[in-house]
PDB file of N, CA, C and O in Angstrom:
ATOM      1  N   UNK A   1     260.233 138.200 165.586  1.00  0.00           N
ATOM      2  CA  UNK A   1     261.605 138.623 165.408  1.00  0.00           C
ATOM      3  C   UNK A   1     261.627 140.089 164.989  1.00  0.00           C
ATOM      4  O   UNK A   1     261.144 140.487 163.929  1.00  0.00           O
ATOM      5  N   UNK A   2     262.072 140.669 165.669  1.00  0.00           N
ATOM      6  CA  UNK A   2     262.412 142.298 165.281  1.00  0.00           C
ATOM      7  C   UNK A   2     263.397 142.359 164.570  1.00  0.00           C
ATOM      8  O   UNK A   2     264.378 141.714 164.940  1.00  0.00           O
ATOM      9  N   UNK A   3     263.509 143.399 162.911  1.00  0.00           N
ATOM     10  CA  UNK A   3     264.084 143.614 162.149  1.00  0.00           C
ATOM     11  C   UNK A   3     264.779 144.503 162.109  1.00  0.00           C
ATOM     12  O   UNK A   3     264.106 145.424 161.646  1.00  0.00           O
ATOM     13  N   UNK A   4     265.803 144.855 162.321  1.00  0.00           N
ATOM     14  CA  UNK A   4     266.788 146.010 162.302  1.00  0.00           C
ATOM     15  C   UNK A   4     266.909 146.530 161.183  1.00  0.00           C
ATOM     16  O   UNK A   4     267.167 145.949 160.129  1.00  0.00           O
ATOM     17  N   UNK A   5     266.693 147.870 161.387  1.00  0.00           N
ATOM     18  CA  UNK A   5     266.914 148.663 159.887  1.00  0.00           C
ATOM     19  C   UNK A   5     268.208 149.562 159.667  1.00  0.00           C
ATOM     20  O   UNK A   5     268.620 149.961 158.578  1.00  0.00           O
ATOM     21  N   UNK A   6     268.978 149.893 161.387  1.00  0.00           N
ATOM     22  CA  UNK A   6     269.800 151.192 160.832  1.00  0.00           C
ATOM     23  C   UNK A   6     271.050 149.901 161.862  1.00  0.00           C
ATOM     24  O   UNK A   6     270.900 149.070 162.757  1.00  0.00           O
ATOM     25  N   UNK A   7     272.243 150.447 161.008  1.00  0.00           N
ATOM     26  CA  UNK A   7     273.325 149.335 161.718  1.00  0.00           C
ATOM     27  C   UNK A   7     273.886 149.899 162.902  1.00  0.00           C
ATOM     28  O   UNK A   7     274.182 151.093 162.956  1.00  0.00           O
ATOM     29  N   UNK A   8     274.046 149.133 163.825  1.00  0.00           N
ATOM     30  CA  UNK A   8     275.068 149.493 164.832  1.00  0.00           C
ATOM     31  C   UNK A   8     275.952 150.927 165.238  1.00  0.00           C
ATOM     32  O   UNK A   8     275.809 151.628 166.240  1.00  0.00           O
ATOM     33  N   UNK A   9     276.834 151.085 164.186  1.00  0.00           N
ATOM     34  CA  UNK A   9     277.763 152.083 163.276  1.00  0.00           C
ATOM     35  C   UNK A   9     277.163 153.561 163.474  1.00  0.00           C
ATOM     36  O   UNK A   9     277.419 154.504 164.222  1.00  0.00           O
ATOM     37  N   UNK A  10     276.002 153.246 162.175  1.00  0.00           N
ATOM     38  CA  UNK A  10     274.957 154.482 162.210  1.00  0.00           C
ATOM     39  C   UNK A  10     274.779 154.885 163.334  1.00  0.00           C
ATOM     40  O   UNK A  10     275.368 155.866 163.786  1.00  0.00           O
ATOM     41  N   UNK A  11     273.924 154.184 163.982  1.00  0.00           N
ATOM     42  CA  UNK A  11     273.231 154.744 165.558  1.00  0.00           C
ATOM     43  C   UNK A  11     274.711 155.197 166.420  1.00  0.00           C
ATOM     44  O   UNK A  11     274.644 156.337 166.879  1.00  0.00           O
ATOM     45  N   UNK A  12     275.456 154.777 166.576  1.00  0.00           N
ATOM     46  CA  UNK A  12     276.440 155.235 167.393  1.00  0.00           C
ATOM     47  C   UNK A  12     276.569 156.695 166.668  1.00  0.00           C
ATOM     48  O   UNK A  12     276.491 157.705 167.367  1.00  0.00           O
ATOM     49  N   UNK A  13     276.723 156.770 165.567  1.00  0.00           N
ATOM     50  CA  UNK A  13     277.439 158.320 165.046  1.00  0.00           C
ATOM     51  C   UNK A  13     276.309 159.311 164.881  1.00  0.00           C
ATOM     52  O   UNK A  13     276.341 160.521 164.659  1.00  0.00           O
ATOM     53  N   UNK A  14     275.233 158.414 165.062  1.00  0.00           N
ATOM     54  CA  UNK A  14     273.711 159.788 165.072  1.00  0.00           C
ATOM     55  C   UNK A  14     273.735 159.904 166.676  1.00  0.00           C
ATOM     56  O   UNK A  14     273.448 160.996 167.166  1.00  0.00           O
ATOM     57  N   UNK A  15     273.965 159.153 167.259  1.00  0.00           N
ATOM     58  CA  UNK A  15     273.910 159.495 168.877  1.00  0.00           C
ATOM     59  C   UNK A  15     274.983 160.723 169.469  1.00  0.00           C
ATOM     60  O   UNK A  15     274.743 161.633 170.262  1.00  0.00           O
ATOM     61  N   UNK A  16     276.414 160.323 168.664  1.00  0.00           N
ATOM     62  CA  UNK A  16     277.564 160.932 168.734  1.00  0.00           C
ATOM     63  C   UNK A  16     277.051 162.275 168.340  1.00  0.00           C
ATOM     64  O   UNK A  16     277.337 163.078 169.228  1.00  0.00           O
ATOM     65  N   UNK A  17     276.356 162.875 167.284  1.00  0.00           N
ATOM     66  CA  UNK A  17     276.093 164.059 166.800  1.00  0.00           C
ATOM     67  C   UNK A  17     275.189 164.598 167.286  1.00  0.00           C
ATOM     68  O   UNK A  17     275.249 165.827 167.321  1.00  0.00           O
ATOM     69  N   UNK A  18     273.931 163.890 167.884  1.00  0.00           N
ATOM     70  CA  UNK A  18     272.768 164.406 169.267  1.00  0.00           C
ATOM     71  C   UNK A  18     273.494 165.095 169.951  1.00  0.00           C
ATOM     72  O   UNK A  18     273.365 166.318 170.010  1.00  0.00           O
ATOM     73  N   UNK A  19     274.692 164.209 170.806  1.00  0.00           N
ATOM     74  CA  UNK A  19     275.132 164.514 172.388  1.00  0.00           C
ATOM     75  C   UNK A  19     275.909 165.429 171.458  1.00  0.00           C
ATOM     76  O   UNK A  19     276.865 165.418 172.233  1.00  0.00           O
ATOM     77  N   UNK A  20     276.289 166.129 170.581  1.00  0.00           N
ATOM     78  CA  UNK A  20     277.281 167.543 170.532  1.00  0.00           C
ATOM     79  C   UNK A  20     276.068 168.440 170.427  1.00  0.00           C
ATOM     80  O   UNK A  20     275.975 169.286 171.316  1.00  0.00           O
ATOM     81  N   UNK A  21     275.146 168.415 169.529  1.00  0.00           N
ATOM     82  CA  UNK A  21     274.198 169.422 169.527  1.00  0.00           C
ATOM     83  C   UNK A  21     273.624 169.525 170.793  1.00  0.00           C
ATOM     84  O   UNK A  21     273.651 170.694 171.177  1.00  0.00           O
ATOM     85  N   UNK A  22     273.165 168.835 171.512  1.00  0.00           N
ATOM     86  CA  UNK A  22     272.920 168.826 173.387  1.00  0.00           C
ATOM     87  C   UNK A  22     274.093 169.981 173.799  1.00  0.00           C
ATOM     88  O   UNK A  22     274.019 171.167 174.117  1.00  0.00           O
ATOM     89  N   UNK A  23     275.170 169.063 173.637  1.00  0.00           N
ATOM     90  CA  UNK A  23     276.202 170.160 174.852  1.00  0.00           C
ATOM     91  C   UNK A  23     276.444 171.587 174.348  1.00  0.00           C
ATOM     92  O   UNK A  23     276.571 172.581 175.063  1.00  0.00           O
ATOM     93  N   UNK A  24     276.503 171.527 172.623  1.00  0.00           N
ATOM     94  CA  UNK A  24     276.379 172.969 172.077  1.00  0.00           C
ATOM     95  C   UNK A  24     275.344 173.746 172.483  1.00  0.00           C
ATOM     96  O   UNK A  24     275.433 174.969 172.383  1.00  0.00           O
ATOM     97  N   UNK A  25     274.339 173.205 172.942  1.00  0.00           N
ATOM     98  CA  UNK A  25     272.755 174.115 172.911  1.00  0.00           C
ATOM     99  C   UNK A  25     272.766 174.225 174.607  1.00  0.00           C
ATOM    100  O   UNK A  25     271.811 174.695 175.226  1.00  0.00           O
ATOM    101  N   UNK A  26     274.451 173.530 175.493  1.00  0.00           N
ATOM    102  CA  UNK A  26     274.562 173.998 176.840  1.00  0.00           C
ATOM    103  C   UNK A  26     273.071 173.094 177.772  1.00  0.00           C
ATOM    104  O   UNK A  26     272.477 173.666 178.686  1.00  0.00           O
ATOM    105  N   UNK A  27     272.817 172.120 177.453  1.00  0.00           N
ATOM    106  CA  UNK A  27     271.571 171.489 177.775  1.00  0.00           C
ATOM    107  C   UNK A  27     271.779 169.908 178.588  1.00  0.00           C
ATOM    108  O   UNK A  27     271.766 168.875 177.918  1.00  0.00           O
ATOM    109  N   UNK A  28     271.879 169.897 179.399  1.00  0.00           N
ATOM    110  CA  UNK A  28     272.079 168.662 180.317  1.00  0.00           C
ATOM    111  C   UNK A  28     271.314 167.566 179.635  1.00  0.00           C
ATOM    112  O   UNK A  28     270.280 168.110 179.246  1.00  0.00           O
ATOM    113  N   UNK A  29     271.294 166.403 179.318  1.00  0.00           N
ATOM    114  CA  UNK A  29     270.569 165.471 179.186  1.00  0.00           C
ATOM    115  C   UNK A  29     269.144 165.354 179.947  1.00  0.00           C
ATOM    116  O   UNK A  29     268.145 164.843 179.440  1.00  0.00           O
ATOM    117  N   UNK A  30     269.216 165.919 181.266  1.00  0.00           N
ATOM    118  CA  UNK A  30     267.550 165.748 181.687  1.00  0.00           C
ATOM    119  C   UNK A  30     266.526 167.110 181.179  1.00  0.00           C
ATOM    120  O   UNK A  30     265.313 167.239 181.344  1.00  0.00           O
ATOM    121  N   UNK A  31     267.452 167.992 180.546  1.00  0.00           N
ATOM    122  CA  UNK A  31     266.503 169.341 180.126  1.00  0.00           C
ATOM    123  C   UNK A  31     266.436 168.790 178.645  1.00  0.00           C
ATOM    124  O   UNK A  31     265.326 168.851 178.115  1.00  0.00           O
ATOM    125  N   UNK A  32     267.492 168.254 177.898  1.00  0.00           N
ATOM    126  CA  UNK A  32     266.629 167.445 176.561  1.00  0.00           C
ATOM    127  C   UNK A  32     266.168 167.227 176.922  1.00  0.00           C
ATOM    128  O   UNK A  32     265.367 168.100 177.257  1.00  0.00           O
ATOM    129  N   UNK A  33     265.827 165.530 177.550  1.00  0.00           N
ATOM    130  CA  UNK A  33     264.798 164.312 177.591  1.00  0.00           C
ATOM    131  C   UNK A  33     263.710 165.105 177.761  1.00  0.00           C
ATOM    132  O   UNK A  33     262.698 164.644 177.234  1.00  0.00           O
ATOM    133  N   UNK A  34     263.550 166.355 178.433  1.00  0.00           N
ATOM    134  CA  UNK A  34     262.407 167.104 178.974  1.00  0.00           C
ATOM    135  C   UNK A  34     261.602 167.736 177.536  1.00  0.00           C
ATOM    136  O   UNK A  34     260.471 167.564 177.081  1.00  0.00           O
ATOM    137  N   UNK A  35     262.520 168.359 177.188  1.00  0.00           N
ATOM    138  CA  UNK A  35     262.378 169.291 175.685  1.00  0.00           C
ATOM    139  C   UNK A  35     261.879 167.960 174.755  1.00  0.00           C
ATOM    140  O   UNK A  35     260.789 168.037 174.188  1.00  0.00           O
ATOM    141  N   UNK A  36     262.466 167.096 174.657  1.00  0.00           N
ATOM    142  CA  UNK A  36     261.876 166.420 173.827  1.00  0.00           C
ATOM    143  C   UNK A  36     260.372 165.574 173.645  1.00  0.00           C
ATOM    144  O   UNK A  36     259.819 165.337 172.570  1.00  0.00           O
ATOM    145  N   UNK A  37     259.869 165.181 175.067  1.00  0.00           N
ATOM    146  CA  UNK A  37     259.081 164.576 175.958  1.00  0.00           C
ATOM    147  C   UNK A  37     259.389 162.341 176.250  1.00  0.00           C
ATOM    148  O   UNK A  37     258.733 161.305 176.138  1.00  0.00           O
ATOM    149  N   UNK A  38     261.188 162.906 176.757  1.00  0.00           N
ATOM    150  CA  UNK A  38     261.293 161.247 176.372  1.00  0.00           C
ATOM    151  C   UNK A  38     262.077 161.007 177.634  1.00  0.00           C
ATOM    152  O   UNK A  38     262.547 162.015 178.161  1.00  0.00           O
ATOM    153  N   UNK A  39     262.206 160.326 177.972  1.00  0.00           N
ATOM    154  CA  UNK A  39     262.445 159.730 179.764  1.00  0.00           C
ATOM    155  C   UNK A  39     264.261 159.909 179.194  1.00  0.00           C
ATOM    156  O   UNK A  39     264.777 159.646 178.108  1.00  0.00           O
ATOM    157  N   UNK A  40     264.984 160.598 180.785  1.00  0.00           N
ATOM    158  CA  UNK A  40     266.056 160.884 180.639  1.00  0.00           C
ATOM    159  C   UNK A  40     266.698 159.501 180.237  1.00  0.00           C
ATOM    160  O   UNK A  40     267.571 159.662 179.384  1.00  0.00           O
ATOM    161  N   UNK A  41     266.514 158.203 180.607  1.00  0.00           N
ATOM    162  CA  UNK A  41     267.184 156.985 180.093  1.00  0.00           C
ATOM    163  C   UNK A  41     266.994 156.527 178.561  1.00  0.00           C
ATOM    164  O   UNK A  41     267.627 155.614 178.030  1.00  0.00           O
ATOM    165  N   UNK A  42     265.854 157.449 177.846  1.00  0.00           N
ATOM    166  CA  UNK A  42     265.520 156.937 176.638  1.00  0.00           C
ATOM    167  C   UNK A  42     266.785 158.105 175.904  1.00  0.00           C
ATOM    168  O   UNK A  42     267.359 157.740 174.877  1.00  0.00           O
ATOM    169  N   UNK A  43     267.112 159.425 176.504  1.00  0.00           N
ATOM    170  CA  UNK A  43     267.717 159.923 175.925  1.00  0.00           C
ATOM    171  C   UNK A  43     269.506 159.624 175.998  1.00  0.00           C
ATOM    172  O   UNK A  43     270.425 159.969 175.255  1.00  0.00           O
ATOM    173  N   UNK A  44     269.456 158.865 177.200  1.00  0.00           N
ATOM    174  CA  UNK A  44     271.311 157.773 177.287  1.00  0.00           C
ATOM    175  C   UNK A  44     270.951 157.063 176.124  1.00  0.00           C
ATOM    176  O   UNK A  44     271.831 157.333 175.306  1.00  0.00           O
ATOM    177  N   UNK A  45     270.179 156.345 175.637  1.00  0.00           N
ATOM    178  CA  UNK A  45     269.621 155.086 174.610  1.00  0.00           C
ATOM    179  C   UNK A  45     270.545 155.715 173.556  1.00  0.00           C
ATOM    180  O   UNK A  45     271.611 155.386 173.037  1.00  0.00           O
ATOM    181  N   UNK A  46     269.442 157.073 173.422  1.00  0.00           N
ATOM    182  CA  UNK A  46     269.701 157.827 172.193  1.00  0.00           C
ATOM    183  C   UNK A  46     271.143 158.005 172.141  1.00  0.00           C
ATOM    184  O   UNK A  46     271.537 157.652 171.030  1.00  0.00           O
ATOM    185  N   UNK A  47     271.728 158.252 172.599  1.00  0.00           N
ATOM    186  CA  UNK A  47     273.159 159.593 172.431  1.00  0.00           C
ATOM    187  C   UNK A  47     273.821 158.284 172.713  1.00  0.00           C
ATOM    188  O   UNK A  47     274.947 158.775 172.798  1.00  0.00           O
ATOM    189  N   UNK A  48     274.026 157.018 172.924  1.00  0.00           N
ATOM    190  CA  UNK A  48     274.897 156.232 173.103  1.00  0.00           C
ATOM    191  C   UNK A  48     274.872 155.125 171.853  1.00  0.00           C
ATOM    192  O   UNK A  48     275.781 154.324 171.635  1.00  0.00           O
ATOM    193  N   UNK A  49     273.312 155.280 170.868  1.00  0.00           N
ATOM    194  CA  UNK A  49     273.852 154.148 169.928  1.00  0.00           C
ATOM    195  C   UNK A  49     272.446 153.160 170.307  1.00  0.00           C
ATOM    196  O   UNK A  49     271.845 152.616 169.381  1.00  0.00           O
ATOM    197  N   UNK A  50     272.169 153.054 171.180  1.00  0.00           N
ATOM    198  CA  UNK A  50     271.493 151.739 171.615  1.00  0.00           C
ATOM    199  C   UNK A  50     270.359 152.111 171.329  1.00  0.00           C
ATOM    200  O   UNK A  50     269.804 151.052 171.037  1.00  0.00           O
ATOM    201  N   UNK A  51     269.396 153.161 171.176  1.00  0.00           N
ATOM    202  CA  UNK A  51     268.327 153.210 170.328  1.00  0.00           C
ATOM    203  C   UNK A  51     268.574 154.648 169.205  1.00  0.00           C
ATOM    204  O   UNK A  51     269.405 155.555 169.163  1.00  0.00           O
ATOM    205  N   UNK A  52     267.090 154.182 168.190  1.00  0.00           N
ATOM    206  CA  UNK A  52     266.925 155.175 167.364  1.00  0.00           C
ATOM    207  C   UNK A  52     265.896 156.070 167.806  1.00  0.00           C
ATOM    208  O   UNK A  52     264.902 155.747 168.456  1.00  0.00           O
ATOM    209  N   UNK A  53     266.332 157.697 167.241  1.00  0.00           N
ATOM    210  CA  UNK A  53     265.152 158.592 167.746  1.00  0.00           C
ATOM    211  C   UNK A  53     264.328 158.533 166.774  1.00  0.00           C
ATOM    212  O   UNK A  53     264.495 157.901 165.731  1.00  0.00           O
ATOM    213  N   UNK A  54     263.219 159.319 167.132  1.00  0.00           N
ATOM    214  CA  UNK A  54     262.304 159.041 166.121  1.00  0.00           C
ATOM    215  C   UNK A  54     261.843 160.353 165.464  1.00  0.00           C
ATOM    216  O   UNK A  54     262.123 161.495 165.828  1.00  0.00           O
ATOM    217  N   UNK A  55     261.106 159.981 164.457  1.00  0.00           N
ATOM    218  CA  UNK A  55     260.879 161.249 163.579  1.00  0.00           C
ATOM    219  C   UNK A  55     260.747 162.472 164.257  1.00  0.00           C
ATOM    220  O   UNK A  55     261.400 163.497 164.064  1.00  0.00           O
ATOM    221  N   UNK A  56     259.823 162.271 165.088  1.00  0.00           N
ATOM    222  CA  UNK A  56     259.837 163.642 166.166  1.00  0.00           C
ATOM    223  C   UNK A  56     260.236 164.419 167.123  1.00  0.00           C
ATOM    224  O   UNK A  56     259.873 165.489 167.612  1.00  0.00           O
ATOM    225  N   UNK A  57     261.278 163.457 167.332  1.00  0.00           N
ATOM    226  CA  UNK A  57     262.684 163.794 168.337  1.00  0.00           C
ATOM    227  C   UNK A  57     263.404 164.565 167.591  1.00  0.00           C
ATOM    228  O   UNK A  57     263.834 165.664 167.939  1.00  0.00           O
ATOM    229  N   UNK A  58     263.613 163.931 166.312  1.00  0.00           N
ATOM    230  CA  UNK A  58     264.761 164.941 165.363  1.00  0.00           C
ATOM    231  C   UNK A  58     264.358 165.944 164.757  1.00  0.00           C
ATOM    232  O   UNK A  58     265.275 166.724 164.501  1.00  0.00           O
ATOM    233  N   UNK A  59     262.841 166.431 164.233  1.00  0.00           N
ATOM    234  CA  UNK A  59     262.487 167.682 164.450  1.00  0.00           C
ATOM    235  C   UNK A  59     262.403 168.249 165.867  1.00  0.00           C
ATOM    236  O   UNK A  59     262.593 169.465 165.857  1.00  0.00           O
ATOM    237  N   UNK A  60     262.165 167.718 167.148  1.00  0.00           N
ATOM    238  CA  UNK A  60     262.276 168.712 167.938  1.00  0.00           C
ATOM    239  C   UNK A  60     263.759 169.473 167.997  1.00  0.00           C
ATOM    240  O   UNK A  60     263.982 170.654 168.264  1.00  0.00           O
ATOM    241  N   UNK A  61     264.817 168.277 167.618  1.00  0.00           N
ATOM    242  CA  UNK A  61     265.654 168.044 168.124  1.00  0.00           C
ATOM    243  C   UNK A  61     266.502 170.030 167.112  1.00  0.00           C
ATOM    244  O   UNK A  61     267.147 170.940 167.634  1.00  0.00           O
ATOM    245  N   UNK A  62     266.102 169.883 165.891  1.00  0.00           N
ATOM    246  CA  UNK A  62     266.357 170.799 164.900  1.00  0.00           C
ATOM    247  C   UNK A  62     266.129 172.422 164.949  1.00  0.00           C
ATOM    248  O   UNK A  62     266.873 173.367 164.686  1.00  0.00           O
ATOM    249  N   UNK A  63     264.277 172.295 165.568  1.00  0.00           N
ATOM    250  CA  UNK A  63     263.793 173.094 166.390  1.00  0.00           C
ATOM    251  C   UNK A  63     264.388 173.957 167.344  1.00  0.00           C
ATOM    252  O   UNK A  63     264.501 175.182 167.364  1.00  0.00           O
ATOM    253  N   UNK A  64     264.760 173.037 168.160  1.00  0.00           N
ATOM    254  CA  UNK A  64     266.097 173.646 169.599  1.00  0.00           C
ATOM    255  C   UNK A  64     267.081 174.236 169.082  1.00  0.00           C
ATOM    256  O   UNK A  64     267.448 175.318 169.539  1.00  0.00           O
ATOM    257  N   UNK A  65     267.789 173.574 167.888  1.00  0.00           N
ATOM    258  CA  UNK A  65     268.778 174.043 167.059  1.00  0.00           C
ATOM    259  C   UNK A  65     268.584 175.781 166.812  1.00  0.00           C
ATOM    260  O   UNK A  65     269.126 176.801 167.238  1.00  0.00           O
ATOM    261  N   UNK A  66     267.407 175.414 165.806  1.00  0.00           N
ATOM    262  CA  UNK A  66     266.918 177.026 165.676  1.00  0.00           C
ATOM    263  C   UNK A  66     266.729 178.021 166.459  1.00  0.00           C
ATOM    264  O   UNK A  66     266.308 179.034 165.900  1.00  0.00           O
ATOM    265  N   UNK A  67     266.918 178.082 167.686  1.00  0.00           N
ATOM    266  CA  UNK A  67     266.974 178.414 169.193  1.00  0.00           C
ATOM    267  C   UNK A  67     268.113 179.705 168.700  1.00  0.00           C
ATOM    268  O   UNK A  67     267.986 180.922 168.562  1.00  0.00           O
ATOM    269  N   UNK A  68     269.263 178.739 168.525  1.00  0.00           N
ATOM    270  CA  UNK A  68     270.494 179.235 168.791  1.00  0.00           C
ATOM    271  C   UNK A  68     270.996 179.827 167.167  1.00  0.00           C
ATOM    272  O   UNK A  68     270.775 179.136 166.173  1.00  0.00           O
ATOM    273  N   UNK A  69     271.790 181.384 167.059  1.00  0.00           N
ATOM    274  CA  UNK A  69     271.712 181.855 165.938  1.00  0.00           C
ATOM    275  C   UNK A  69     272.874 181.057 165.222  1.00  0.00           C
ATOM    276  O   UNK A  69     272.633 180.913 164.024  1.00  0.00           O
ATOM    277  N   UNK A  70     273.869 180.593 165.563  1.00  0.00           N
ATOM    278  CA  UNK A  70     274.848 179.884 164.658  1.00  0.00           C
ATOM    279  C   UNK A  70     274.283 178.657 164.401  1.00  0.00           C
ATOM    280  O   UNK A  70     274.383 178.231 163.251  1.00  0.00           O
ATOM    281  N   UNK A  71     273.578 177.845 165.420  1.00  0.00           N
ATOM    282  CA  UNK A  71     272.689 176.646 164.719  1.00  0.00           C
ATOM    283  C   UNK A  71     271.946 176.793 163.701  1.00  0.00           C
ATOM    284  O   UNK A  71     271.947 176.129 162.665  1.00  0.00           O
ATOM    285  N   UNK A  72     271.584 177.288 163.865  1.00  0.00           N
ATOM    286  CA  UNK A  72     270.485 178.204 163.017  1.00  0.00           C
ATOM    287  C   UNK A  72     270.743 178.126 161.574  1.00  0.00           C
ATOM    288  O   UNK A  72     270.124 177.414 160.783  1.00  0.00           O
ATOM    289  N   UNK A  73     272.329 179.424 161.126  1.00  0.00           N
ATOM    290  CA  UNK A  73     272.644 179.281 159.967  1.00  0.00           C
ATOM    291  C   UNK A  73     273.905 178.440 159.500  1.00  0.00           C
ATOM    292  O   UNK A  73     274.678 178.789 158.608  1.00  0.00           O
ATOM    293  N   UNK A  74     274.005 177.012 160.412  1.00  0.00           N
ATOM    294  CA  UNK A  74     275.124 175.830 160.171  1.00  0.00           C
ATOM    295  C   UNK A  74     274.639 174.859 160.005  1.00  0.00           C
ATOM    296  O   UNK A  74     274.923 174.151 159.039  1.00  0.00           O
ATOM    297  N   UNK A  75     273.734 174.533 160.930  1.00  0.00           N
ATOM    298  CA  UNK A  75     273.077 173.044 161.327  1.00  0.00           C
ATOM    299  C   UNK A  75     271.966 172.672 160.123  1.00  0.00           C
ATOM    300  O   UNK A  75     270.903 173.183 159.771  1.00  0.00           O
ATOM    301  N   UNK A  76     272.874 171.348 159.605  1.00  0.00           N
ATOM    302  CA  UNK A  76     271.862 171.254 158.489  1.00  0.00           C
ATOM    303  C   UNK A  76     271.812 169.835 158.718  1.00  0.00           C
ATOM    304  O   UNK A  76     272.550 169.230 159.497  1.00  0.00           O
ATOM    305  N   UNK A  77     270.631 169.176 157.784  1.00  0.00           N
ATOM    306  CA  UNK A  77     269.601 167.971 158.030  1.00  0.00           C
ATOM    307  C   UNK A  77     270.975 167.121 157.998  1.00  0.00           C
ATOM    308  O   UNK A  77     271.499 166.566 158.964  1.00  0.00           O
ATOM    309  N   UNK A  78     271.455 167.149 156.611  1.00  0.00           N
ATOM    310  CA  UNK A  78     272.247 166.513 155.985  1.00  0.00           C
ATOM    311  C   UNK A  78     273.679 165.562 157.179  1.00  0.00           C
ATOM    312  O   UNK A  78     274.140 164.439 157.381  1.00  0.00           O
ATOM    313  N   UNK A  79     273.824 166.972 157.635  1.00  0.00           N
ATOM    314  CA  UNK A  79     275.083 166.816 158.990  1.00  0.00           C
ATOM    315  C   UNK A  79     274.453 166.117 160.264  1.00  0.00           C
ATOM    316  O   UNK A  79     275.132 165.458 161.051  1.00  0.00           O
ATOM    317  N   UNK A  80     272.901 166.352 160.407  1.00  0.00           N
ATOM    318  CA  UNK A  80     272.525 165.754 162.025  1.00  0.00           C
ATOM    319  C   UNK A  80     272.600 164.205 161.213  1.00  0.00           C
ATOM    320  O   UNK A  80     273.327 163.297 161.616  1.00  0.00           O
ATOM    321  N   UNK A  81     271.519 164.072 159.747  1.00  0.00           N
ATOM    322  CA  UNK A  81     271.423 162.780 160.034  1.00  0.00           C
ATOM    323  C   UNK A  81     273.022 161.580 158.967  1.00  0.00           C
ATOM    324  O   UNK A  81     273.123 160.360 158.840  1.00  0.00           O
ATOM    325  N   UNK A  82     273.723 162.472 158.573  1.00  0.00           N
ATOM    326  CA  UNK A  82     274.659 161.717 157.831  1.00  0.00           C
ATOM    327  C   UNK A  82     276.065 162.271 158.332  1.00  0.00           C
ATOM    328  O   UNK A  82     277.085 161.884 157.762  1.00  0.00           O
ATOM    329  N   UNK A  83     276.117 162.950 159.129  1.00  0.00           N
ATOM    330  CA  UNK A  83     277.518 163.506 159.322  1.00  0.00           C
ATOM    331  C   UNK A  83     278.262 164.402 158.122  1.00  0.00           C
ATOM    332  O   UNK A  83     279.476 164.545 158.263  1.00  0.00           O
ATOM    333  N   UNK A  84     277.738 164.917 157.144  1.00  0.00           N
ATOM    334  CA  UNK A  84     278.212 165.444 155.831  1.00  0.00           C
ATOM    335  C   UNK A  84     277.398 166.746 155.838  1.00  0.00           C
ATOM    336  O   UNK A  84     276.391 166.892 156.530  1.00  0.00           O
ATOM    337  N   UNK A  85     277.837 167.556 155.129  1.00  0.00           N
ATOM    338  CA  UNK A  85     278.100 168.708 154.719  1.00  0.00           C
ATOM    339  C   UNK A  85     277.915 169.795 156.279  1.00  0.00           C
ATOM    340  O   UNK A  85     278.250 169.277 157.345  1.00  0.00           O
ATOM    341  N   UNK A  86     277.482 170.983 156.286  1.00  0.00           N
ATOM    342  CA  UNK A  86     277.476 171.824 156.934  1.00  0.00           C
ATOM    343  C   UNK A  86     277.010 171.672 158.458  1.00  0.00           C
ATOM    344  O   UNK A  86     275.815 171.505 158.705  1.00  0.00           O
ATOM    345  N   UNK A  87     277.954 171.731 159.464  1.00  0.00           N
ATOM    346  CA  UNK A  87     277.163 171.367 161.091  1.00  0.00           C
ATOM    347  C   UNK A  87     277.966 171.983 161.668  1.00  0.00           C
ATOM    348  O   UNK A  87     278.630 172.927 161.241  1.00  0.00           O
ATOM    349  N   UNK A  88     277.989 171.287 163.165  1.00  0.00           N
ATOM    350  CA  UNK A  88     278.886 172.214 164.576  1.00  0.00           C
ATOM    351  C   UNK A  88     280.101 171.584 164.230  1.00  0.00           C
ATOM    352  O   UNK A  88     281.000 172.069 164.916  1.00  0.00           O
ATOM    353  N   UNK A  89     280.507 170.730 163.478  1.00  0.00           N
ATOM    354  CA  UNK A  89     281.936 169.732 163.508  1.00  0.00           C
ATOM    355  C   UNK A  89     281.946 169.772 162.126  1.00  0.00           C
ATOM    356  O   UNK A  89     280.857 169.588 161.581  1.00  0.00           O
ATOM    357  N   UNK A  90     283.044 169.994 161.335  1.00  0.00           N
ATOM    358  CA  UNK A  90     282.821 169.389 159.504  1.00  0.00           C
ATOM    359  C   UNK A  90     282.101 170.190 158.425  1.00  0.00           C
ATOM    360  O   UNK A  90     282.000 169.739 157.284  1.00  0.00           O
TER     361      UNK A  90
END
């Protein structure tokens, strides 16, 4: 039996906040999945809720961030992984 750790809810609104940092960083879903090294369907998974990324997706994911100079000095941990304090929205 596989144990679920993050609810439903969560994953939808960490997916919701992927796919804005994607379209902010102007990046199609198959140039993530690429950037990240994760099959373009693992990255629908992601950005829709239905899976979790994993530790190293969300540093790459932060990485890319740092790319861009307003990501850079907005995009914080706090906002990708809780929706709170400083990001592209809030």
């Amino acid at each position: 039996m596989k144990t679920k750790y993050l609810s439903d809810d969560y994953l939808a609104e960490l997916g919701h906040r992927l796919r804005i940092i994607r379209a902010f960083l102007k990046l199609d879903q198959k140039e993530m999945s690429r950037r990240l090294k994760v099959g373009q369907s693992q990255m629908s998974k992601i950005e829709s809720g239905q899976s979790a990324p994993t530790l190293f997706q969300l540093i790459r994911i932060k990485k890319l961030s740092e790319e861009n100079d307003y990501l850079r000095e907005n995009l914080t941990w706090e906002w990708i992984l809780e929706g709170k304090g400083r990001g592209i929205i809030g």
